[in-house]
Backbone bond lengths (Angstrom), bond angles and torsions (degrees), N, CA, C in turn:
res aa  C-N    CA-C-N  psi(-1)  N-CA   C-N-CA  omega(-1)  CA-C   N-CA-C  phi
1 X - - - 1.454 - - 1.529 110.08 -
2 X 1.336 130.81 131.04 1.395 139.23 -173.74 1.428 95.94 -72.35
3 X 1.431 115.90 135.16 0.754 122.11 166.50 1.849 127.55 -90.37
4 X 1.779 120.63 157.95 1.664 96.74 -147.31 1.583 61.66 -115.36
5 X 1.745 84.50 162.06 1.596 121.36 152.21 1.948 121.18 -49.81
6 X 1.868 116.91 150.27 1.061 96.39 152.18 1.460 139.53 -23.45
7 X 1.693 103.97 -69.87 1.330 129.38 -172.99 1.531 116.16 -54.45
8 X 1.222 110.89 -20.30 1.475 135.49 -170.20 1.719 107.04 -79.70
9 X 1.577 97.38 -48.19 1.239 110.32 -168.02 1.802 103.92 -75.64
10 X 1.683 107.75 -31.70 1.355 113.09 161.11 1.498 138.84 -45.52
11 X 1.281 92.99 -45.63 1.288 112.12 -176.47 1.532 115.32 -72.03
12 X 1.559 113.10 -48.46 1.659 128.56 179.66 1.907 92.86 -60.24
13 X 1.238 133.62 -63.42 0.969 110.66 172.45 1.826 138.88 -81.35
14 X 1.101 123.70 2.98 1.538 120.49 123.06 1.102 121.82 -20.30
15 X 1.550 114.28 -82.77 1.276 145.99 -141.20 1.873 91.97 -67.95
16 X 1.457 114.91 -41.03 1.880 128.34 -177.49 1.356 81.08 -69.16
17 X 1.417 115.50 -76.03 1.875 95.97 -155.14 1.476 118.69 -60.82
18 X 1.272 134.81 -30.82 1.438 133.21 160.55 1.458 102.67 -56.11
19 X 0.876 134.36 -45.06 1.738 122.32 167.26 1.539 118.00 -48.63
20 X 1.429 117.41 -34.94 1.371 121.76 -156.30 1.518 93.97 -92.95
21 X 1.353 104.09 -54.07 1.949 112.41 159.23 1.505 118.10 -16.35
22 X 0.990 99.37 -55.09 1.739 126.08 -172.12 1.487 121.79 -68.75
23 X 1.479 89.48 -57.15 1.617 100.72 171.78 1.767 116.21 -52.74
24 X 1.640 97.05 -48.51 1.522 99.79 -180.00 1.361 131.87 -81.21
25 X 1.545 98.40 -7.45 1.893 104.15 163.56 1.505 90.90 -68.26
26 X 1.360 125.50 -73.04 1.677 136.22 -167.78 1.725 90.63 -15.84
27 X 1.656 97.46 -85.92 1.413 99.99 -163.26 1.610 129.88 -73.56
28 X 1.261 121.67 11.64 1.503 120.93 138.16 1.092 141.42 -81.07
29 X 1.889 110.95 -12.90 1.513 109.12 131.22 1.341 128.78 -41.17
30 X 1.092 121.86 -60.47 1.343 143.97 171.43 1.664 111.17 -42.42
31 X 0.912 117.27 -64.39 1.239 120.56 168.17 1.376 118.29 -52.92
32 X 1.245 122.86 -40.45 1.386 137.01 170.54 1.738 116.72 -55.12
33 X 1.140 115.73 -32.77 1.495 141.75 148.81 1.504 115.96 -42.20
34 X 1.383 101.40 -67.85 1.620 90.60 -163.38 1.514 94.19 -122.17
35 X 1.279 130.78 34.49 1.469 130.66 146.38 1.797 107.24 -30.08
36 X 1.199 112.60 -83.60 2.045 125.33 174.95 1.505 91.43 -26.04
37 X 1.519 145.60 -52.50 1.371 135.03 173.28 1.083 146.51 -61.89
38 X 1.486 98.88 -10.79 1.502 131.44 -161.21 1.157 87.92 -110.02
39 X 1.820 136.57 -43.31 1.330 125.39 -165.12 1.604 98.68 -71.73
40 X 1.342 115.25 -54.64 1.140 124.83 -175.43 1.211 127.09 -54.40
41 X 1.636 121.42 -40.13 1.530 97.28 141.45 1.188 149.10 -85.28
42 X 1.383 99.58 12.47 1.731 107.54 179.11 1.915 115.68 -80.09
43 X 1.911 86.58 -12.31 1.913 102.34 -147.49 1.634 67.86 -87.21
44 X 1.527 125.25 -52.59 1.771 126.38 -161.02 1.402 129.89 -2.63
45 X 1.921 99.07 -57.57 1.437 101.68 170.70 1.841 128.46 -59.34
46 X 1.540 107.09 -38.35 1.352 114.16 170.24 1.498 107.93 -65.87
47 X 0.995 135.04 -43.23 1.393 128.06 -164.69 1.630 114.29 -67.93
48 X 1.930 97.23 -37.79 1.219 105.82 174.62 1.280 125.94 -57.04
49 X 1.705 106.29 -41.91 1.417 113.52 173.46 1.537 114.90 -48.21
50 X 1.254 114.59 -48.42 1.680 109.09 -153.89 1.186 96.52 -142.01
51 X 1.202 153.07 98.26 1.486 160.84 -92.06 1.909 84.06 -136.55
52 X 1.163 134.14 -16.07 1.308 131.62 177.07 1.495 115.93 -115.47
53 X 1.244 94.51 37.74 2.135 95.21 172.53 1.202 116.11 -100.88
54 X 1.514 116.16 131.59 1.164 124.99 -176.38 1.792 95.41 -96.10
55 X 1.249 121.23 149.33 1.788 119.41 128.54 1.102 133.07 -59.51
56 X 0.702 127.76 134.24 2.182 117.27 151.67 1.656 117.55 -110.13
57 X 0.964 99.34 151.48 1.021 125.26 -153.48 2.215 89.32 -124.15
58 X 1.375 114.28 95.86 0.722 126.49 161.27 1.648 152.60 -76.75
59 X 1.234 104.78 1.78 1.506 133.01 172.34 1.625 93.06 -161.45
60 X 1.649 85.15 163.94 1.647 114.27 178.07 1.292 126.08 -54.39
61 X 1.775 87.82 -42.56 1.594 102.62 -172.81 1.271 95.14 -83.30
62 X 1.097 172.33 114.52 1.393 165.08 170.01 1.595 107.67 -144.50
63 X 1.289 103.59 -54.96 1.915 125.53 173.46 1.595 84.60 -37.06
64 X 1.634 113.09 -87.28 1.361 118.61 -154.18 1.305 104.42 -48.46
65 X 1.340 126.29 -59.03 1.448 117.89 -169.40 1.248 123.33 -64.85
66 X 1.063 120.46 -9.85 1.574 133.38 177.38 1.774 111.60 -85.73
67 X 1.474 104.84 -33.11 1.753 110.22 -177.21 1.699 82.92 -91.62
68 X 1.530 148.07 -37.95 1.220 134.39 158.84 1.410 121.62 -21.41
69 X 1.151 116.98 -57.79 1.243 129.49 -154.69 1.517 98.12 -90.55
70 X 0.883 120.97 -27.90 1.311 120.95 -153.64 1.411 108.32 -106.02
71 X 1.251 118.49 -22.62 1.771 125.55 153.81 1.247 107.26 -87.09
72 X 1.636 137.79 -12.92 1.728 102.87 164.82 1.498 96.84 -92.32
73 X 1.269 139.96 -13.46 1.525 130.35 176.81 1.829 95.98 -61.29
74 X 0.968 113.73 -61.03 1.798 114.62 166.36 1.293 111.64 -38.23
75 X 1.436 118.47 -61.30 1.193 112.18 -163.81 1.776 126.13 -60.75
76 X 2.037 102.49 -44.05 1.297 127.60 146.74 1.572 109.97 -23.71
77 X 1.257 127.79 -83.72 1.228 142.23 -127.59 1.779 91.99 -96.87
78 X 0.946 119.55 -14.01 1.678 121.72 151.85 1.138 123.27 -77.05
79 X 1.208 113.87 -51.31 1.557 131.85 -159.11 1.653 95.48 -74.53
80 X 1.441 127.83 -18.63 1.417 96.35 -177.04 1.177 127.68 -104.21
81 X 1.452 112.20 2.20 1.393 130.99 170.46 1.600 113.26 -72.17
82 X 1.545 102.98 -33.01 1.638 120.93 157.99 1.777 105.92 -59.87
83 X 1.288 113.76 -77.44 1.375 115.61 -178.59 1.709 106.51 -36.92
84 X 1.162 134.01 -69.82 1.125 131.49 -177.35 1.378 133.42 -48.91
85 X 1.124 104.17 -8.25 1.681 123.85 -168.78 2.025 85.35 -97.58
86 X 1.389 119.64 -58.11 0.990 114.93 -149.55 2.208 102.34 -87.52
87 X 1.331 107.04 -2.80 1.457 123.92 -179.54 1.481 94.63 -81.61
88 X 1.682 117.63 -36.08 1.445 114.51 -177.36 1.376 123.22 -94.72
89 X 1.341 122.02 -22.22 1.667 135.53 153.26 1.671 101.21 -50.39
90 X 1.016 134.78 -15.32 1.651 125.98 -160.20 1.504 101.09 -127.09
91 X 1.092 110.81 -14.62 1.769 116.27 -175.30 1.203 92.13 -115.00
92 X 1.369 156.56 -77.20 1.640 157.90 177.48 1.409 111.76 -3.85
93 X 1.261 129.84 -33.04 1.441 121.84 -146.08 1.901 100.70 -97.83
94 X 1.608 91.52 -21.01 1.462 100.35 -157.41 1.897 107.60 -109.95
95 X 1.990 105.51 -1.95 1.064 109.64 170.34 1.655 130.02 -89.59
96 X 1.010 132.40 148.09 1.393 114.22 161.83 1.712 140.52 -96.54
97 X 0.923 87.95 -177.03 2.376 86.18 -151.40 1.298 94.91 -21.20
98 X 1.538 103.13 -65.09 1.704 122.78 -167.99 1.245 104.34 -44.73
99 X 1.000 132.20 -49.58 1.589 108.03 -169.02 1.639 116.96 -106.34
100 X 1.414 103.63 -4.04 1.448 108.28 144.68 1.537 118.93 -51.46
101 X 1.432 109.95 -57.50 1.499 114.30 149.29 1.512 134.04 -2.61
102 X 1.081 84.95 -52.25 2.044 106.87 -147.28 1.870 83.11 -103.27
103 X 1.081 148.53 -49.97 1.501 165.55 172.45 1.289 117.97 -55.49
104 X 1.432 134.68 -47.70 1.203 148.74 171.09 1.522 103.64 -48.36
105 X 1.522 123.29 -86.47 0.734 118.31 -160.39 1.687 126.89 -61.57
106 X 1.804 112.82 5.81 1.200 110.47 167.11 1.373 118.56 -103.37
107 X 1.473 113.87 3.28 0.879 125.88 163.00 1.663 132.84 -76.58
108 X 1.295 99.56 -24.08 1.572 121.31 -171.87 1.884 97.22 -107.78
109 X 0.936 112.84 -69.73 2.077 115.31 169.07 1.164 125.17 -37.54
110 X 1.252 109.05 -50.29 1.360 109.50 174.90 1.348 136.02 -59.58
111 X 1.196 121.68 -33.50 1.617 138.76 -165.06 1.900 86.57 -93.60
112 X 1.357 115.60 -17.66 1.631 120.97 -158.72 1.722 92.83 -83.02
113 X 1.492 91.35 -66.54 1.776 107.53 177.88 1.519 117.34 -37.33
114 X 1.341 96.87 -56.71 1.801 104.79 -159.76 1.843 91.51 -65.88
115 X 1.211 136.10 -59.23 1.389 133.07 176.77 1.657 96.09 -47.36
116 X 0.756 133.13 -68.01 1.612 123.85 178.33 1.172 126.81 -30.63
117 X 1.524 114.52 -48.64 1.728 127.00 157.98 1.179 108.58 -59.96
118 X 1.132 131.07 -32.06 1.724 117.03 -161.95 1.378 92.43 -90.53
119 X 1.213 133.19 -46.92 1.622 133.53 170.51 1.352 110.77 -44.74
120 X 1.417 125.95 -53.28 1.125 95.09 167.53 1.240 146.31 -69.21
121 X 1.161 109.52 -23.10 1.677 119.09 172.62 1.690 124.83 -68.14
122 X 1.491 116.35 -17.71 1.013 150.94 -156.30 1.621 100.31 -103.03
123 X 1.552 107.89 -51.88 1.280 118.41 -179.76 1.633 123.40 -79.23
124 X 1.243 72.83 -53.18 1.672 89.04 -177.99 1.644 127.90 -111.26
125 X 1.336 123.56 -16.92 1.298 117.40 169.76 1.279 105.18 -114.48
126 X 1.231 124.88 -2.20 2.048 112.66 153.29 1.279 114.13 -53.80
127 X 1.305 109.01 -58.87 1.588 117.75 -162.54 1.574 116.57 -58.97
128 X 1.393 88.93 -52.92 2.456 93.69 168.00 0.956 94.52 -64.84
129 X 1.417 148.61 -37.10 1.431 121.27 -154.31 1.365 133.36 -71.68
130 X 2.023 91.71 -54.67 1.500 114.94 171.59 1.265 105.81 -73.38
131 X 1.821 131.60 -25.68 1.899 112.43 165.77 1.752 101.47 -54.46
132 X 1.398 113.55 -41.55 1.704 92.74 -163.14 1.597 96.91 -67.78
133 X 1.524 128.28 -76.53 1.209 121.73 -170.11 1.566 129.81 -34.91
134 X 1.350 127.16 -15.68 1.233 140.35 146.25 1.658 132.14 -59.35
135 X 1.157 87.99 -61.78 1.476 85.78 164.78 1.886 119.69 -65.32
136 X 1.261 86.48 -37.44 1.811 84.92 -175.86 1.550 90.46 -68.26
137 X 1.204 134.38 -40.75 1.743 107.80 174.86 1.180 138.66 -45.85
138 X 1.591 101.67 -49.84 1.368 132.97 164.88 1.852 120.63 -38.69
139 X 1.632 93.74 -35.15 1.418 101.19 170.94 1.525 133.38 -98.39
140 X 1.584 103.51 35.63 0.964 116.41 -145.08 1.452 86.11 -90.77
141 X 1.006 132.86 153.06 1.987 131.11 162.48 1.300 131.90 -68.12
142 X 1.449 113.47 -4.67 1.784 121.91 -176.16 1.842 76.84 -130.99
143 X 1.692 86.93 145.33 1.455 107.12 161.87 1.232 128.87 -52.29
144 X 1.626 128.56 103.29 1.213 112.65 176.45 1.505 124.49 -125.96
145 X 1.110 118.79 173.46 1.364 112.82 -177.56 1.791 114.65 -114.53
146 X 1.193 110.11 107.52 1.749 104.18 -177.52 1.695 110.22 -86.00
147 X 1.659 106.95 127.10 1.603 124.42 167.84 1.178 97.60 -150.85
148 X 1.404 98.58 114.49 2.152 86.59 178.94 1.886 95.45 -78.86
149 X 1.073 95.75 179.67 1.475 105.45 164.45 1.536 121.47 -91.87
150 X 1.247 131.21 124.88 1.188 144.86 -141.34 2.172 97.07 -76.09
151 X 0.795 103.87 -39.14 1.562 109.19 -176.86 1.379 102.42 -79.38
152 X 1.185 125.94 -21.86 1.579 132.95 -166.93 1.989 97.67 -79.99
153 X 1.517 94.40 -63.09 1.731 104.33 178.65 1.440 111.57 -46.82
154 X 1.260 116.96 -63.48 1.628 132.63 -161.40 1.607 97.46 -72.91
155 X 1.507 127.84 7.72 1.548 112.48 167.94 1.204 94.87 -105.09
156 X 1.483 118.67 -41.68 1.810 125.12 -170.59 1.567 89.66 -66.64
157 X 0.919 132.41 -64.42 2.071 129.05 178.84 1.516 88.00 -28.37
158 X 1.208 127.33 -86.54 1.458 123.77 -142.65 1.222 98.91 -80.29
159 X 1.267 141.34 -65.86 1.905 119.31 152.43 1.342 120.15 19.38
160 X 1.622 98.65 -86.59 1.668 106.92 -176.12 1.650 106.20 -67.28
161 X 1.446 125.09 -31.37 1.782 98.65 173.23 1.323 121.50 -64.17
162 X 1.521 112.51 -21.65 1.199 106.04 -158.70 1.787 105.92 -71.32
163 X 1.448 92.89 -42.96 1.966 111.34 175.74 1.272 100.55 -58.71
164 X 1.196 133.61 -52.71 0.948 105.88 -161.17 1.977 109.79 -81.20
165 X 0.789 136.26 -12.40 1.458 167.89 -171.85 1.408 98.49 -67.88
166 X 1.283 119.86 -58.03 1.550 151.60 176.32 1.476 97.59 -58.47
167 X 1.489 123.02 -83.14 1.095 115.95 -141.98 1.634 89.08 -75.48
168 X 0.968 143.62 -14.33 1.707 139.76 -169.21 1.466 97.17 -79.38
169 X 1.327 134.23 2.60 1.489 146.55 147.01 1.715 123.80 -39.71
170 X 1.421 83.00 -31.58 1.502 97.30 -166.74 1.406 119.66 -75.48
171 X 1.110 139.95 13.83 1.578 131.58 141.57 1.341 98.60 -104.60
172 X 1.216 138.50 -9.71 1.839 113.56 172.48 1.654 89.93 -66.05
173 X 1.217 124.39 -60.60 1.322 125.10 -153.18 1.746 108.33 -52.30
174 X 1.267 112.80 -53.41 1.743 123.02 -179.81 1.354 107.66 -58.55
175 X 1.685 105.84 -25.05 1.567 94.16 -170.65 1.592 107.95 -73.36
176 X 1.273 83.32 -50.26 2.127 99.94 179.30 1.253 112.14 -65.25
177 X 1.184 122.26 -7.25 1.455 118.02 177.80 2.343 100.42 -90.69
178 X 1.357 93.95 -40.79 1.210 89.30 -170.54 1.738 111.48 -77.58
179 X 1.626 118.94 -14.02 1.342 116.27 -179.14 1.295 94.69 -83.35
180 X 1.390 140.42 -45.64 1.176 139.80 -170.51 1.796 111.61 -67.60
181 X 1.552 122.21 5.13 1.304 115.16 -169.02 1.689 143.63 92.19
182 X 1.317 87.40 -18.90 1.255 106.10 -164.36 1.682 118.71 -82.99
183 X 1.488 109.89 -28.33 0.992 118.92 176.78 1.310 123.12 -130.85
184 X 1.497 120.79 93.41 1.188 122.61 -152.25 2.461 100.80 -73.76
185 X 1.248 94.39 151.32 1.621 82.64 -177.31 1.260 104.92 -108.21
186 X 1.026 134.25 16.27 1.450 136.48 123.18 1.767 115.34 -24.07
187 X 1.413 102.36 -65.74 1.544 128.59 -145.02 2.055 89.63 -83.41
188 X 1.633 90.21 -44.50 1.713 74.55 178.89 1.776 105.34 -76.73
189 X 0.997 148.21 -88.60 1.407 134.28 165.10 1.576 107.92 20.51
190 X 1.408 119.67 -70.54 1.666 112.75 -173.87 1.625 95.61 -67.48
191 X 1.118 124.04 -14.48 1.687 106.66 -171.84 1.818 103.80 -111.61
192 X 1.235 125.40 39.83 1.052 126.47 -167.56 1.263 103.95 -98.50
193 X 1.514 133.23 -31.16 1.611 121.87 168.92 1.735 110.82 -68.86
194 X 1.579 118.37 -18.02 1.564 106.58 172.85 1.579 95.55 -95.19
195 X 1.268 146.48 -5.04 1.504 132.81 -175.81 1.517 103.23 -76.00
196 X 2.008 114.01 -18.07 1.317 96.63 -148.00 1.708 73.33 -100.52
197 X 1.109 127.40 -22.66 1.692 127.38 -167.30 1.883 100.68 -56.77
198 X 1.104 108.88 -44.90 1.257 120.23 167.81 1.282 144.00 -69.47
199 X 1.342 107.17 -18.08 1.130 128.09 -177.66 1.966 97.74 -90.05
200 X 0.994 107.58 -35.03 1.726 120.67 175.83 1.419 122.58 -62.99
201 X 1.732 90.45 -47.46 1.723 105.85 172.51 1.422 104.73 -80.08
202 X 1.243 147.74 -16.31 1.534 142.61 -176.13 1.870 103.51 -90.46
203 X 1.631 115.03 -32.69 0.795 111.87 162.31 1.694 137.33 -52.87
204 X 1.345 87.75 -32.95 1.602 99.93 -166.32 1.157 96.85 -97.84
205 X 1.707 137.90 -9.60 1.352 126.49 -176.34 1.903 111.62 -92.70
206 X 1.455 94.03 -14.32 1.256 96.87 -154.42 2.112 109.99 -109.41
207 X 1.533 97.32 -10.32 1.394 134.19 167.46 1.781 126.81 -89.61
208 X 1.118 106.29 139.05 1.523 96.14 -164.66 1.688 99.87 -71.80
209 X 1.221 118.16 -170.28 1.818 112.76 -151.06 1.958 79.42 -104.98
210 X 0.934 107.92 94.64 1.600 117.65 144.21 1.470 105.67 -174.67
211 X 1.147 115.76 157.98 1.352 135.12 -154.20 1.513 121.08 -61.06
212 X 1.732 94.73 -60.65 1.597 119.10 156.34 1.604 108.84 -22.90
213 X 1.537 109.93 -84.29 1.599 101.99 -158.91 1.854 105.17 -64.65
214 X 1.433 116.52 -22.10 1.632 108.58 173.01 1.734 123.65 -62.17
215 X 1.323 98.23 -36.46 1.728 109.29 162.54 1.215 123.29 -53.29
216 X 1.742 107.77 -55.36 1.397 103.74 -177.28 1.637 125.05 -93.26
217 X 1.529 108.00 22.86 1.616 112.30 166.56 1.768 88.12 -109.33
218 X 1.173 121.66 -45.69 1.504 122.68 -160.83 1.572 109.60 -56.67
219 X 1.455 117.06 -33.15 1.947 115.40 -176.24 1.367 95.51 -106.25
220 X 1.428 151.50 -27.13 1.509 97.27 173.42 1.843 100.43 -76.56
221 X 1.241 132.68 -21.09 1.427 117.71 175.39 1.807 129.48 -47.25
222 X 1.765 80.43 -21.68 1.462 88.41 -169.56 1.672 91.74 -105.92
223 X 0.854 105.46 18.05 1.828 103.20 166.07 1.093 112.72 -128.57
224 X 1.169 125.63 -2.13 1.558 131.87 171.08 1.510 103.51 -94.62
225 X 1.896 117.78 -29.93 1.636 103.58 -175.80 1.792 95.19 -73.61
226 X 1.655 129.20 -19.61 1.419 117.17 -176.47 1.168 113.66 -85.58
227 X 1.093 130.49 -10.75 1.827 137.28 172.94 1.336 89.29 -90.32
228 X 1.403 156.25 -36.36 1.776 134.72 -164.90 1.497 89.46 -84.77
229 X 1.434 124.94 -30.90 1.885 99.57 172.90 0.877 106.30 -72.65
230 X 1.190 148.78 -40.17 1.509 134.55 -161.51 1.872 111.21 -67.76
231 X 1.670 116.87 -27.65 1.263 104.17 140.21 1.407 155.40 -92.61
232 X 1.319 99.15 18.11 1.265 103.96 -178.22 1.703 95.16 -112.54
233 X 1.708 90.29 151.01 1.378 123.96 -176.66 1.398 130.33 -52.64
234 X 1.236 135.42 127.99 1.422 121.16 167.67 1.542 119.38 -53.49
């Protein structure tokens, strides 16, 4: 394979990020499109809960900033599967097997995991969550009326996918830490009563303050740190 010049190597990556530029104007059109689809299934779990929830919509501008937000979260969440494709066309040529090796698979897991976290949170800890916080309104002792505010929900929605999205990271990271040396699994095993102390406190820092949503980020985390030893190496 010929090997390229500095200037060469400049140019090929230019040439990727003006592509990636490009791609993500394209698809925030796109996003800009089906924002109203995106709200609507993002609203699903609340609606499901309590079949009589309104939004509000507290200023004028609210519409726009809400289809704003909601076509660069589209636009984002496309664009980096693009970006990543074109970070590895430009780095590939100049790596070898081995650490093609070691690269691949965070390339392929990662984008796998983080949709896995957001599904669950989406799937399964929307639905308990907003039934409890509803009802606990409902039981409130003065008459009240529940409408969250529509910009308020749709940041806490994408908030919690993103954490939870994030923390479902956590066996790519132990794994690559332990093929690469760094983390012998010996060493995590003896440190497994402070992994889980932490794993409790990250839960609760990173979860809104009731019990429910800290439980259900805190055990699959703590079942995902006992499935990343079981692949990692002695």
């Amino acid at each position: 394979m010929k090997k390229m010049t500095m200037m060469q190597h400049f140019a090929e990556l230019r040439r990727r990020i003006l592509w990636t530029v490009l791609f993500f104007v394209v698809v925030f059109g796109l996003g800009w499109v089906v924002a109203p689809f995106v709200q609507e299934f993002l609203t699903a779990p609340l609606i499901n809960a309590w079949d009589d929830t309104q939004l509000l919509y507290t200023g004028i501008t609210d519409g726009l900033m809400i289809n704003l937000s909601l076509a660069l979260l589209v636009a984002v969440m496309m664009t980096i599967p693009f970006a990543l494709y074109q970070i590895w066309a430009f780095v590939a040529p100049g790596l070898h097997k081995n650490e093609r090796d070691f690269v691949v698979p965070i390339f392929v897991l990662s984008p796998i995991l983080f949709l896995g976290g957001a599904a669950f949170a989406f799937y399964l800890l929307f639905p308990t969550v907003f039934k409890f916080f509803l009802e606990l309104n409902e039981m409130a002792p003065v008459p009240a009326i529940i409408m969250p505010v529509a910009r308020d929900y749709l940041t806490f929605t994408i908030r919690m996918l993103k954490v939870f999205g994030i923390a479902f990271q956590l066996p790519l990271v132990m794994v690559l830490l332990n093929r690469a040396g760094v983390l012998a699994r010996e060493r995590v095993i003896a440190m497994r009563r402070y992994a889980i102390i932490i794993i409790v406190i990250a839960a609760a820092v990173l979860t809104p303050p009731d019990v429910v949503s800290q439980i259900l980020l805190a055990v699959p985390m703590w079942a995902l740190f006992e499935i990343s030893i079981l692949f990692m190496k002695k």
